[in-house]
N, C-alpha and C positions, 0 to 999 in steps of 0.2 A: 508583797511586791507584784506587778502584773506580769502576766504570763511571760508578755513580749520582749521581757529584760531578757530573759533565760534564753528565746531563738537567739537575741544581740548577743548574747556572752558566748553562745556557741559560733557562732559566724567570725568572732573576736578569733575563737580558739583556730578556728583553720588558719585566716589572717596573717595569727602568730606564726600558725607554724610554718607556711610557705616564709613569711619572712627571716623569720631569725631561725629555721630549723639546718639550712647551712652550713651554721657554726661547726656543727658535729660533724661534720663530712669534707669539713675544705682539702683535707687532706688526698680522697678522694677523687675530689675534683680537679685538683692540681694534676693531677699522675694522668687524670683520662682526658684532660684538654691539654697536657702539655707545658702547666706555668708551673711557678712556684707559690707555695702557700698564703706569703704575702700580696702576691698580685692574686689569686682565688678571692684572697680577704674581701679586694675589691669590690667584691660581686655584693656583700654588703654594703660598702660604700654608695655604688652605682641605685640600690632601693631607695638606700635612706637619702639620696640629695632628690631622687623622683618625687619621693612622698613628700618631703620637702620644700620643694618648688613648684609640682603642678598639682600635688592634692589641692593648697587651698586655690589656684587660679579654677579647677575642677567645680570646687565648693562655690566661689563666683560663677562662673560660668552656669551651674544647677539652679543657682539661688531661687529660680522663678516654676523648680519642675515639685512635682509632690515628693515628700520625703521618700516615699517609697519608689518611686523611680528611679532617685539616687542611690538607695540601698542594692538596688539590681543592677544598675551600671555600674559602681563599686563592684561588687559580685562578680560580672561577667568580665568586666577588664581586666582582674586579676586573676581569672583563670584562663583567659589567653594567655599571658603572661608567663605562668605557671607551664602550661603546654608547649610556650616557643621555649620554653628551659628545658625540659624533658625530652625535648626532639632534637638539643641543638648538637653539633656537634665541632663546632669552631665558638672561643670563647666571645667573639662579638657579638654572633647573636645568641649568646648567653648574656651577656650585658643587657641588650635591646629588651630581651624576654622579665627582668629583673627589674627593669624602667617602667614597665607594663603593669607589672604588680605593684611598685609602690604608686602608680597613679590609680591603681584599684581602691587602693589604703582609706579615699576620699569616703570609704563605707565608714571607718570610726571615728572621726569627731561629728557623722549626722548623727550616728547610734546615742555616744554620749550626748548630745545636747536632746535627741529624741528620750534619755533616760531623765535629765533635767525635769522635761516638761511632761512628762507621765506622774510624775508623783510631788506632795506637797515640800513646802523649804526643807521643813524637819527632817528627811529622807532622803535627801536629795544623796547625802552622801554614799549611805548605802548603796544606790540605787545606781551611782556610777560606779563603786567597787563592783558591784554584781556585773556590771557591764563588762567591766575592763576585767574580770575574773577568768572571759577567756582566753585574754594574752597571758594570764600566768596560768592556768592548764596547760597553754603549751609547751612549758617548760615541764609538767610532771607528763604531759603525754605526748605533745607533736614531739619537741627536740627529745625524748629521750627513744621515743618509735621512727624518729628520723633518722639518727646514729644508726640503731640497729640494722631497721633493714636497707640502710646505707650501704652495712660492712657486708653485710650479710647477702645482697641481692643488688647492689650497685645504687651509688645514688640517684640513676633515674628513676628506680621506684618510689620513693617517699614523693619524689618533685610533682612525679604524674598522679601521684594520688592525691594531693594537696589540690591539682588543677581538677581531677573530677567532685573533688569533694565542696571546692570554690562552687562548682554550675550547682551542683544540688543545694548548698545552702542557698543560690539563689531560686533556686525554686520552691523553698521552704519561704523566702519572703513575699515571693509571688501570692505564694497561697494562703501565709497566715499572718502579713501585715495587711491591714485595712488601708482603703485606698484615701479614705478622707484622713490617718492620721495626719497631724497640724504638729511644728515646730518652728521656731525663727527659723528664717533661710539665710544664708551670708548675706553681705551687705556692707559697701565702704563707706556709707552714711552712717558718719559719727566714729569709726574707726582711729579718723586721726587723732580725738580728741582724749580716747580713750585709751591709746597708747601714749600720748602725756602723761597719764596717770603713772606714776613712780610706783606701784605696788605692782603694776602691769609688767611694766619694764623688766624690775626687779624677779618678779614671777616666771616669765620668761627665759630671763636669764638664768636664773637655776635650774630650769630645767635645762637646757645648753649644758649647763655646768654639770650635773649628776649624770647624764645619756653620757658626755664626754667620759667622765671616769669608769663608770661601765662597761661598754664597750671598747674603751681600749683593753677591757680584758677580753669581753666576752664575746669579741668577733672572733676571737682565736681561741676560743673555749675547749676545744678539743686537744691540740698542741701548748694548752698551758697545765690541762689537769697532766697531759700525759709528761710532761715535762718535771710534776710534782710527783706526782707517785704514777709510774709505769703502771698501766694495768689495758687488759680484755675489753673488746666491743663490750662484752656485755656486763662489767665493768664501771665502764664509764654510761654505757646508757642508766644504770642505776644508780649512779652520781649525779648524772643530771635531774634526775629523776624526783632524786632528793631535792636538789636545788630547785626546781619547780615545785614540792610540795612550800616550801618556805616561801617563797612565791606567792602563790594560794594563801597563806596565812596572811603573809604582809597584807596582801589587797585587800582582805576581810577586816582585818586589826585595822588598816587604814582607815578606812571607809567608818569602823564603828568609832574612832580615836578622833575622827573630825566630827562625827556630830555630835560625840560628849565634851572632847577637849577644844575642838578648835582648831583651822587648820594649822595657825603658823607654830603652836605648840609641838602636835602631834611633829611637823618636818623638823625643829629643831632637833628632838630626840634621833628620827629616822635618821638624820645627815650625818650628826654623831655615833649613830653603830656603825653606817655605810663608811664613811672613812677610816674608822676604827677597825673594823672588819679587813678593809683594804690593806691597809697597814703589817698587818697578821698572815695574809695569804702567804708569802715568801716566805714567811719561817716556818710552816706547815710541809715542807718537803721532806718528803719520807715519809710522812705521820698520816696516812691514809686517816683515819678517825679523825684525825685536829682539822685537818684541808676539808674533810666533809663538814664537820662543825662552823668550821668560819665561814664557807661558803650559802648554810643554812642561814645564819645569821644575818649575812650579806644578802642573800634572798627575800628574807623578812623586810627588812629596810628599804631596800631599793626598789621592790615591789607597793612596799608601802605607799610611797611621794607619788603614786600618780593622780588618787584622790583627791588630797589635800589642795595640790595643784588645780585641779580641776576645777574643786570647791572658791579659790582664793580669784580665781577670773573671772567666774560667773555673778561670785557675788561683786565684784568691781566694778563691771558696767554690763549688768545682766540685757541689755539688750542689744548688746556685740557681742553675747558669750559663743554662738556659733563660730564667730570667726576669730574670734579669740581661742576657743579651742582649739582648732583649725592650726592658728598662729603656733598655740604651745605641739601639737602634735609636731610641726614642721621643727620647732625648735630640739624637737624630742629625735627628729630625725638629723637633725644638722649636728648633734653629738652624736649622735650613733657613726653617721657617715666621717667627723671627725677623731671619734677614740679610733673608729677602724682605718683610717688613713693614718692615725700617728703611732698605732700598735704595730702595724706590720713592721715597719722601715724600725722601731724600736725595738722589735724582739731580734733584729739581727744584730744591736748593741747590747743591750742587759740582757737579751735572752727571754722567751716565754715566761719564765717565772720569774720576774721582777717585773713584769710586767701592772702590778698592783701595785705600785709606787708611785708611778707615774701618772696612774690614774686618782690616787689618793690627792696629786697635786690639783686636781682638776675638781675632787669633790671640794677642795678645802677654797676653791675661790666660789663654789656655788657657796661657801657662809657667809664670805662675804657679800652675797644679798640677803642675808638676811640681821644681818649689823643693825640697821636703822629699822628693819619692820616691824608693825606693828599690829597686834591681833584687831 
């Protein structure tokens, strides 16, 4: 694979963690700004509709600058971002600072489609797990170093380190992407036609569907472990930690399961542990080993489907796959931003730990696009 997937997958890994490292700390941040848990949750919400909505207008807007341009303004806007959180001290502009970042976000689908056009068909799939390998490190190392020195040192340490560590990775692209690298740029030319396409749509929509069941758990990922089995900062950062190596697995198993099996094959299996897994969480209370087990599993799976996905757009109408990524990212973020708006206000009805139920509902209409698909 070239060098340059490995800086993308590390750049991924920060990404992740300023965005979803949070999770581990809402608690945290509720008590030092003054809300409750469920409004903190927000503070997810408020990433996932930015990355959402002005990543791909971002991704337009760039369409005419060198990839690597973008990679650096990705880069630098989300460590503003990251900086007005670490400084803030009233939760608006905590929100504001959260907006910041997810229009940084616009670095990963140039990365994935720069990962597309680096290497041949055959590869391709690997070649976007290795990319997106950073976002599941952050679950074996931002959110489980995030929790920590959360509990340990306040949560504006992790936040502000995420922001210094945002400028340096953009200074690693400064210096070790090449200024002529070449990849499609976005482009609304031909877009419409290729969102007619029903495998698009469909594709899309599952991802909607699986970010939704997800994250209605895993915005509240701290107040729902601790809700199953009570346990230590340090504890749960090893909980998580787990859950991120599964993570890791999924993306690799992903990535090698599309270029042997196929994508729509490999997701059927994935969708089925993921809601099966779902299903399971709630009766894991008490049972510290069974709630880390299922939540491994869960990690596998859901980690999985981001390749596959990838894979089934690009090959669709490989010459919108830029903004078709773009599109799935946004869609990736409009369930994040959705399981987190419907988890909070639900965990004051079923509670934290039924919270996997309701998200189960959300994976089981993602199968329903895949009823009529066809590999």
């Amino acid at each position: 694979m070239p060098r340059l997937l490995y800086l993308l997958a590390l750049c991924n890994l920060v990404i992740g963690t300023g965005a979803f490292g949070l999770a581990g700390v809402l608690q945290a941040i509720s008590a030092s700004l003054g809300v409750g848990v469920p409004v903190a949750g927000q503070l997810m919400t408020a990433y996932a509709f930015a990355t959402a909505l002005l990543a791909p207008l971002l991704l337009l807007a760039t369409g005419g600058w060198s990839r690597k341009s973008v990679l650096q303004f990705g880069l630098l806007l989300f460590a503003v971002g990251a900086t007005v959180c670490a400084v803030s001290q009233h939760f608006t502009w905590m929100l504001l600072g959260r907006v910041m970042m997810g229009a940084g976000a616009v670095f990963t689908p140039v990365a994935a489609s720069l990962a597309v056009a680096l290497v041949p068909p055959e590869r391709r799939g690997r070649a976007l797990s290795l990319t997106f390998l950073g976002m599941s490190m952050s679950y074996v190392v931002g959110l489980p170093l995030t929790a920590w020195l959360g509990w340990r040192l306040g949560w504006r340490c992790p936040v502000a380190t995420v922001a210094g560590l945002s400028a340096l990775m953009c200074g690693l692209v400064t210096w070790r992407v090449p200024q002529h690298l070449t990849a499609p740029g976005a482009s609304l030319a031909g877009l419409t036609s290729a969102l007619r396409l029903p495998m698009v749509r469909r594709t899309l929509g599952l991802t909607l569907c699986y970010f939704s069941a997800i994250f209605t758990v895993f915005a509240y990922i701290g107040p729902v472990l601790q809700s199953l089995v009570p346990m230590d900062s340090t504890q749960l950062s090893l909980t998580l930690m787990a859950f991120g190596v599964a993570g890791m697995v999924g993306t690799v198993s992903g990535g090698w399961a599309t270029d042997r099996y196929g994508a729509l094959p490999t997701l059927r299996w994935q969708l089925a542990v993921l809601t099966l897994t779902m299903l399971l969480v709630p009766l894991t209370a008490g049972h510290a080993a069974w709630m880390a087990g299922v939540f491994m599993m869960w990690g596998v799976a859901g980690f999985g489907m981001m390749t596959p996905q990838q894979m089934r757009l690009s090959t669709a109408s490989p010459a919108q796959a830029p903004m078709l990524m773009s599109l799935n990212a946004s869609m990736l973020y409009f369930g994040t931003a959705l399981g987190a708006a419907v988890g909070g206000p639900a965990s004051q009805v079923v509670g934290f730990q039924h919270l996997a139920w309701l998200g189960a509902g959300f994976a089981g209409l993602g199968a329903l696009t895949l009823l009529r698909s066809r590999p």
